[in-house]
N, C-alpha and C positions, 0 to 999 in steps of 0.2 A: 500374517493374519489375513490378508486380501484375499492369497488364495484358498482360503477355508469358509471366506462368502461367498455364497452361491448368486453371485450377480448377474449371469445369464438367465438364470430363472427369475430372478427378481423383474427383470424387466419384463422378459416374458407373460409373466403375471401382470403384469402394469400394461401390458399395450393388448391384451384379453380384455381387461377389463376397460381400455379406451375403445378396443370395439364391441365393447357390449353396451355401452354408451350410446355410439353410434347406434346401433343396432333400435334399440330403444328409444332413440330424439326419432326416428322413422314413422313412430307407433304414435308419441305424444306431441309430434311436429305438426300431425294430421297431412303428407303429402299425398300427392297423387298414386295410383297405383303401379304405373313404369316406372318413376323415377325408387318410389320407396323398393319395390323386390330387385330393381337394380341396386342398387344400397345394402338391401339384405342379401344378394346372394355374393355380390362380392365383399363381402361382411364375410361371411360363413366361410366361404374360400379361402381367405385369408387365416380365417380363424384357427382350421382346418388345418393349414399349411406348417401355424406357427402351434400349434399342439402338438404337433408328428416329430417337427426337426426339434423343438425345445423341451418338449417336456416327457416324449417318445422316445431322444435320442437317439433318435433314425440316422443320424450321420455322423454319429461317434464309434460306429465298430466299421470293420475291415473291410463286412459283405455289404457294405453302404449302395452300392450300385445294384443291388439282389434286390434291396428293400424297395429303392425307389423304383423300380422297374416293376416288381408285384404292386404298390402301391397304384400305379399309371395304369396299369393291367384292370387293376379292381375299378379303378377311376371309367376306363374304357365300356367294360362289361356294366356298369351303373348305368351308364350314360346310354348305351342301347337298349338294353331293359327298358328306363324312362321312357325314350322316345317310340321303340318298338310297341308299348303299351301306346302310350297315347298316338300313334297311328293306327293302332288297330281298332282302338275302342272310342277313342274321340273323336278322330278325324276321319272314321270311315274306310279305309284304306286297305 
Protein backbone atom coordinates (compact mmCIF):
# COMPACT_ATOMS: atom_id res chain seq x y z
CA UNK A 1 0.00 0.00 0.00
CA UNK A 2 3.01 2.60 0.64
CA UNK A 3 3.90 2.25 -2.62
CA UNK A 4 0.59 3.37 -4.17
CA UNK A 5 0.96 6.89 -1.87
CA UNK A 6 2.25 9.29 -3.73
CA UNK A 7 4.53 10.70 -0.90
CA UNK A 8 7.01 12.50 -3.09
CA UNK A 9 4.33 14.71 -4.14
CA UNK A 10 2.81 14.88 -0.81
CA UNK A 11 5.66 16.57 0.51
CA UNK A 12 6.43 18.52 -2.40
CA UNK A 13 3.13 20.07 -2.08
CA UNK A 14 3.94 20.79 1.75
CA UNK A 15 7.32 22.50 1.28
CA UNK A 16 5.33 24.80 -1.89
CA UNK A 17 3.26 25.79 0.35
CA UNK A 18 6.05 26.33 3.34
CA UNK A 19 7.46 28.62 0.71
CA UNK A 20 4.59 30.34 -0.19
CA UNK A 21 4.37 31.15 3.47
CA UNK A 22 7.51 32.51 3.46
CA UNK A 23 7.07 34.30 0.45
CA UNK A 24 4.01 36.15 2.16
CA UNK A 25 5.58 36.75 6.01
CA UNK A 26 7.92 39.21 3.35
CA UNK A 27 4.72 41.24 2.30
CA UNK A 28 2.85 41.18 5.95
CA UNK A 29 6.35 41.14 7.97
CA UNK A 30 6.70 44.90 6.46
CA UNK A 31 10.78 44.26 5.73
CA UNK A 32 13.05 46.19 4.07
CA UNK A 33 13.48 46.22 0.36
CA UNK A 34 16.98 44.13 -0.10
CA UNK A 35 16.45 41.75 2.37
CA UNK A 36 12.49 41.14 1.45
CA UNK A 37 13.32 40.50 -2.85
CA UNK A 38 16.25 38.56 -1.38
CA UNK A 39 13.74 36.35 0.32
CA UNK A 40 11.45 36.47 -2.79
CA UNK A 41 13.76 35.61 -5.28
CA UNK A 42 15.36 32.93 -3.73
CA UNK A 43 11.81 31.86 -2.75
CA UNK A 44 10.80 31.66 -6.38
CA UNK A 45 14.15 29.86 -7.34
CA UNK A 46 13.51 27.30 -5.07
CA UNK A 47 10.07 27.16 -5.89
CA UNK A 48 10.97 26.76 -9.47
CA UNK A 49 13.53 24.23 -8.86
CA UNK A 50 11.04 21.91 -6.87
CA UNK A 51 8.05 22.28 -9.47
CA UNK A 52 10.37 21.08 -12.47
CA UNK A 53 12.08 17.85 -10.63
CA UNK A 54 8.66 16.91 -8.44
CA UNK A 55 5.93 17.64 -10.00
CA UNK A 56 7.40 18.07 -13.88
CA UNK A 57 9.26 14.81 -13.39
CA UNK A 58 12.23 16.12 -15.10
CA UNK A 59 14.37 13.48 -13.68
CA UNK A 60 12.44 10.35 -14.06
CA UNK A 61 13.02 9.62 -17.86
CA UNK A 62 16.30 8.54 -19.47
CA UNK A 63 16.84 12.08 -21.52
CA UNK A 64 17.13 13.54 -17.93
CA UNK A 65 20.58 15.24 -18.86
CA UNK A 66 18.70 16.74 -22.34
CA UNK A 67 16.06 18.24 -20.04
CA UNK A 68 18.21 19.92 -17.54
CA UNK A 69 20.57 21.09 -20.11
CA UNK A 70 17.66 22.97 -22.29
CA UNK A 71 16.28 24.09 -18.88
CA UNK A 72 19.91 26.01 -17.91
CA UNK A 73 19.91 27.08 -21.62
CA UNK A 74 16.45 28.74 -21.28
CA UNK A 75 17.62 29.87 -17.64
CA UNK A 76 20.81 31.48 -19.51
CA UNK A 77 19.02 33.22 -22.53
CA UNK A 78 16.24 34.79 -19.51
CA UNK A 79 18.98 36.07 -17.84
CA UNK A 80 20.49 38.07 -20.84
CA UNK A 81 17.39 39.16 -22.07
CA UNK A 82 16.85 40.67 -18.32
CA UNK A 83 20.00 42.35 -17.98
CA UNK A 84 20.69 43.11 -21.75
CA UNK A 85 17.28 45.25 -21.40
CA UNK A 86 17.99 46.76 -18.36
CA UNK A 87 21.50 47.99 -19.81
CA UNK A 88 20.21 49.36 -22.59
CA UNK A 89 17.11 51.10 -21.33
CA UNK A 90 17.98 51.76 -17.72
CA UNK A 91 21.29 52.05 -17.29
CA UNK A 92 22.01 53.93 -20.47
CA UNK A 93 24.49 51.64 -21.80
Amino acid sequence: MSQLFPMKQVLGFVFSILLTIIALAVYFLDMSFAVGMTILLVTAFIQAGLQLVVFMHAGETKDKGAIYTNVFYGLIIALVTVFGTLLAMVWDM
